[in-house]
C-alpha positions in Angstrom: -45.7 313.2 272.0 -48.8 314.7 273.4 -49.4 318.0 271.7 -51.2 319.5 274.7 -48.7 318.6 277.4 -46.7 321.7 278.7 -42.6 321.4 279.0 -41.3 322.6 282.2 -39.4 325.9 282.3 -35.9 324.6 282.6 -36.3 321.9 280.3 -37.5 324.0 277.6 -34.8 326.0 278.4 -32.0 323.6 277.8 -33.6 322.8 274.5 -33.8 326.1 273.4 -30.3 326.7 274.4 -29.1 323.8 272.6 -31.2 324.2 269.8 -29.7 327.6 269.1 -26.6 326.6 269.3 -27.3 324.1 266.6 -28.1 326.3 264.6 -25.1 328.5 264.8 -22.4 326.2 264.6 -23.7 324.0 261.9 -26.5 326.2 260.3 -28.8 323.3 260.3 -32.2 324.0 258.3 -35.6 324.6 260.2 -36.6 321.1 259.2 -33.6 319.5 261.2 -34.0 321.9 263.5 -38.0 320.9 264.2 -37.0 317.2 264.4 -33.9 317.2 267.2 -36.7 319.7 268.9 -39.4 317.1 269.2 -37.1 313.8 270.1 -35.9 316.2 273.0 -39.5 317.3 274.1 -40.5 314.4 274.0 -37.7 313.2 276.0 -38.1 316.1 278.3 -42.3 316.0 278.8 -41.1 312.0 280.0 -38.5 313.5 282.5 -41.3 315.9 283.6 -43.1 313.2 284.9 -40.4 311.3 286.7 -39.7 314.7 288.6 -36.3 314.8 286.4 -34.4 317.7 284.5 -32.1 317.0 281.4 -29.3 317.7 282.8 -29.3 315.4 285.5 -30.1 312.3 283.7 -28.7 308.8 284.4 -28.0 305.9 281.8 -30.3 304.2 283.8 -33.2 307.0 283.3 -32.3 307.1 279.5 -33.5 303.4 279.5 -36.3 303.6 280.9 -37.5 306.5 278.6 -36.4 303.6 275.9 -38.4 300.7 277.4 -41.5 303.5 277.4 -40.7 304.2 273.6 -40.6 300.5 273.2 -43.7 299.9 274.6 -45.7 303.2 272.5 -44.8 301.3 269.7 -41.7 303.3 268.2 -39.4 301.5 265.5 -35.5 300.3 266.2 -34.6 303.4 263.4 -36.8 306.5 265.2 -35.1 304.8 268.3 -32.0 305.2 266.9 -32.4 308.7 265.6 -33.6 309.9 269.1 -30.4 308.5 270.5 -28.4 310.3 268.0 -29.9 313.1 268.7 -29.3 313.2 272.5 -25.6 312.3 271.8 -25.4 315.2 270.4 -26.9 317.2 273.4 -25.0 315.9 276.3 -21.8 316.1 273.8 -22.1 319.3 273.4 -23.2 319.9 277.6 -19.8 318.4 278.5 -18.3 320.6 275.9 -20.0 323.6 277.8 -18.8 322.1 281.1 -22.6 322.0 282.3 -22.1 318.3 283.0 -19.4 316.0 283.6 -20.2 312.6 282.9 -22.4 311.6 279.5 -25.3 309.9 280.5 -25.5 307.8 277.2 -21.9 307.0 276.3 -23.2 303.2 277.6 -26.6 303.0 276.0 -25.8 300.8 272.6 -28.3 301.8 269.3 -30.8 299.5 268.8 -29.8 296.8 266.2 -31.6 297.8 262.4 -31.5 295.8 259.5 -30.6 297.4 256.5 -33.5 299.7 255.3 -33.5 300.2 250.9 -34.1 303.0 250.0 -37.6 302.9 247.9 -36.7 303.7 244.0 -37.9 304.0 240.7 -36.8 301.9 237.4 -35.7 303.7 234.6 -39.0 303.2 232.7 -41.2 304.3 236.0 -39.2 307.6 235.9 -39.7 308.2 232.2 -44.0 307.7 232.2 -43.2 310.2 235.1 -41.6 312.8 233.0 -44.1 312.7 230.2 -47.1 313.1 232.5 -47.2 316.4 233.2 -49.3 318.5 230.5 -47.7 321.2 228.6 -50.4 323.5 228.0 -51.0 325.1 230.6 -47.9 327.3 233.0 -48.4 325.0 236.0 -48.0 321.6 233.5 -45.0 322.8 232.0 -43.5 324.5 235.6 -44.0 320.5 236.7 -42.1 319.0 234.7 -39.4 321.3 234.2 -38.7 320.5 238.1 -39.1 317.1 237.7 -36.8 317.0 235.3 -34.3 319.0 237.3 -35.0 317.1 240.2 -34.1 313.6 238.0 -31.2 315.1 236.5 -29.3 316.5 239.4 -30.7 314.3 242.4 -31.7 317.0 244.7 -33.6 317.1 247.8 -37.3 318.4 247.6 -36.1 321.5 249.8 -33.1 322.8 247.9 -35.4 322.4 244.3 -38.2 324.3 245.9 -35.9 327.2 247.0 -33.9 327.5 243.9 -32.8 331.0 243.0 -32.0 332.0 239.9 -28.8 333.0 240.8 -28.3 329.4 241.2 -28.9 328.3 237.4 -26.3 328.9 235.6 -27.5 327.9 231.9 -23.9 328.8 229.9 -22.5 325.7 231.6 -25.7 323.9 232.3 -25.2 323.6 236.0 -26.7 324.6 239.7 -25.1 326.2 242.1 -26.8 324.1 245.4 -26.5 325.6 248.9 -27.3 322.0 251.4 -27.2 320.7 254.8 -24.8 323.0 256.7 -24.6 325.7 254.6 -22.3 323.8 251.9 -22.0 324.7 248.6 -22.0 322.2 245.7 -22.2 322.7 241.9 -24.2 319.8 239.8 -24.7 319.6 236.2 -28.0 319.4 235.0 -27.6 318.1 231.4 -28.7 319.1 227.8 -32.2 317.5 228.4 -33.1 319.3 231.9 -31.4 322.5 230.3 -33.8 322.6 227.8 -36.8 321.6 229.7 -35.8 324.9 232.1 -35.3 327.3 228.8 -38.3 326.8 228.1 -40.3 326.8 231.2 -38.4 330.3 232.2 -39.3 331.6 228.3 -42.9 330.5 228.4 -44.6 329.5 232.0 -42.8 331.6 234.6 -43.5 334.8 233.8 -47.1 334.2 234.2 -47.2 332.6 237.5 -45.0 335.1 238.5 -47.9 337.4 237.3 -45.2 339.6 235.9 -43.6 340.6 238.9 -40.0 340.3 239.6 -38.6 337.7 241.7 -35.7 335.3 242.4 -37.4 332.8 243.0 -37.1 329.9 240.2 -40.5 327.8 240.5 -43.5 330.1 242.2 -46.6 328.6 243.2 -49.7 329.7 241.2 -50.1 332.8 243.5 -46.6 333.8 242.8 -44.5 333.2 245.4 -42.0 330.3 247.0 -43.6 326.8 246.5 -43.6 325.0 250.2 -42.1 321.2 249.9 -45.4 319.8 250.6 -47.3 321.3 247.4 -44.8 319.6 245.6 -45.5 316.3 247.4 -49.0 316.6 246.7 -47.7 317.6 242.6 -45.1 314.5 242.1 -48.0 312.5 243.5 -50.9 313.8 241.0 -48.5 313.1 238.2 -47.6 309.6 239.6 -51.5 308.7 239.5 -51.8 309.8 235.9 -48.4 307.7 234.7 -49.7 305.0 236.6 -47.0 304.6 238.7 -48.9 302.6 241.8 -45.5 302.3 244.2 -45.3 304.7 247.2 -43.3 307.9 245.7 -42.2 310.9 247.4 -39.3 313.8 245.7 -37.0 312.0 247.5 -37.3 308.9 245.8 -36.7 311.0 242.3 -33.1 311.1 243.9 -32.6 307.3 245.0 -33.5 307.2 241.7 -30.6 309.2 240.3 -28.2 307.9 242.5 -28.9 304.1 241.7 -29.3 305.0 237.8 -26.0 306.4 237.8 -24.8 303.4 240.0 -26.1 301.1 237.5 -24.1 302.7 234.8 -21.1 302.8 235.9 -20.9 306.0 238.0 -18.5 306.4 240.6 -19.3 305.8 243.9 -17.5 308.8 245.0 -18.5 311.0 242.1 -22.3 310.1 243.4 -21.7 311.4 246.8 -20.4 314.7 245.7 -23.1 315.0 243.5 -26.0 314.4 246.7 -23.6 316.3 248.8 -23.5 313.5 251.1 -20.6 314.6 253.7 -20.0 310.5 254.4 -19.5 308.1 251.9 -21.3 305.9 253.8 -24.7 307.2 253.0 -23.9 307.0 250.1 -23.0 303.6 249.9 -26.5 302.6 250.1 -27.2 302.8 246.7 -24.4 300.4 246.1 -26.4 297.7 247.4 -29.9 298.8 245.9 -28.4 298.9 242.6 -27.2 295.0 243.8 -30.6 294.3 244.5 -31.6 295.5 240.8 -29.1 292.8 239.3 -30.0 290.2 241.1 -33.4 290.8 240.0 -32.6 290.8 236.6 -30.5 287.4 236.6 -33.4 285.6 238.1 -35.4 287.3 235.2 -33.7 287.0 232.7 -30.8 283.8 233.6 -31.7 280.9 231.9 -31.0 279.5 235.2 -31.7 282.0 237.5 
């Protein structure tokens, strides 16, 4: 999408409408929000320069906004995702009565081969842990996350906006408010319990410089960590445990799901616990956890 091209007035005003409506019916996060907004600019910028408004699409139009995707380079899954997205808008125009026929209800996906998650062994995610130094508030504050993180398999966005209204360290559990607003509880365990004890006792006070706040893990100024200075952290900690594979915080919770997988978990107890509203996405981790057994028969089989 070209940064410097200008959307037409009532183009950008579809988006917005729909947009906004988004966000009231399903509360969807800013994140969410900022991605269906730029597959539908750049969907709409294209339609600028055929002379064409969104609402007066053709199937035939939608494909040929797909062969110019296909020929800028995008992938079969961003594909995809874009047509998901615009599903959703001329679903919920015909809802409205705005339009009467859906433009898309013809176009097929593209076909994707199964995408695996990237993950971490057991090992990997253990030198992880112990990297972090513990003499200093922002060491100790690192690690205490990344344990939580481990422990209940959260996305990098609900960890960075944890409350402390959401800790509950009686029962050893968090009270996790995800996608759409819905409410799950997850148990941390005895070992991340501990590890958040003691960063609360010793490290936060002094990054919170003293100062109250709700706020569970503060940046070293004080206030709510952004999910991108946590990238950049899980990645400094990654070089000094030697840990060479790409890593992100979300592939601290592939790695929770497929640990748990691999002992035994249930596959349904796994998608309550990642708040997964389809057991299909969770499923996933079913076959990475596959992948890690078949790995270990040709290791270790005498005849594998």
């Amino acid at each position: 999408m070209d940064k410097g091209a200008v959307l037409s007035e009532v183009n950008g005003r579809e988006i917005d409408r729909y947009i906004d409506a988004l966000w009231l019916e399903k509360g969807l996060g800013a994140h969410t929000q900022a991605s269906y907004r730029n597959d539908l600019k750049s969907f709409a910028l294209w339609l600028d320069g055929q002379s064409l408004v969104l609402l007066k699409v053709t199937a035939a139009d939608i494909l040929g906004y797909l062969s110019h995707r296909h020929e800028q380079g995008f992938s079969g899954r961003s594909t995809a995702r874009f047509l998901s997205c615009i599903r959703g808008f001329y679903r919920y125009q015909i809802r409205e009565e705005r339009i009467q026929d859906n433009p898309v209800a013809l176009v097929q996906n593209p076909r994707l081969g199964r995408h695996l998650p990237d993950t971490l062994s057991e090992q990997d995610v253990e030198n992880l842990l112990l990297a972090p130094l513990l003499d200093d508030p922002v060491g100790l504050r690192d690690r205490a996350m990344l344990e939580l993180l481990y422990a209940c398999g959260l996305r990098v966005s609900e960890l960075v906006g944890l409350t402390m209204q959401q800790i509950n360290l009686r029962q050893n559990v968090v009270r996790i408010v995800g996608k759409g607003n819905k409410e799950r509880l997850v148990p941390m365990g005895e070992e991340a319990a501990a590890w958040i004890q003691r960063y609360l006792r010793e490290s936060r006070p002094i990054l919170l410089h003293n100062n109250p706040d709700e706020i569970v893990f503060p940046s070293t100024r004080g206030q709510g960590m952004t999910r991108q200075t946590f990238w950049y952290r899980i990645k400094h900690w990654a070089g000094v445990a030697g840990i060479s594979k790409p890593l992100s915080p979300h592939t601290l919770r592939h790695a929770f799901a497929t640990h748990l997988l691999n002992h035994g978990a249930n596959l349904r107890v796994v998608q309550l616990l990642l708040g997964h509203t389809d057991l299909s996405t969770t499923q996933i981790y079913t076959h990475v956890a596959l992948a890690r057994m078949k790995e270990q028969h040709a290791e270790h089989h005498p005849r594998g």
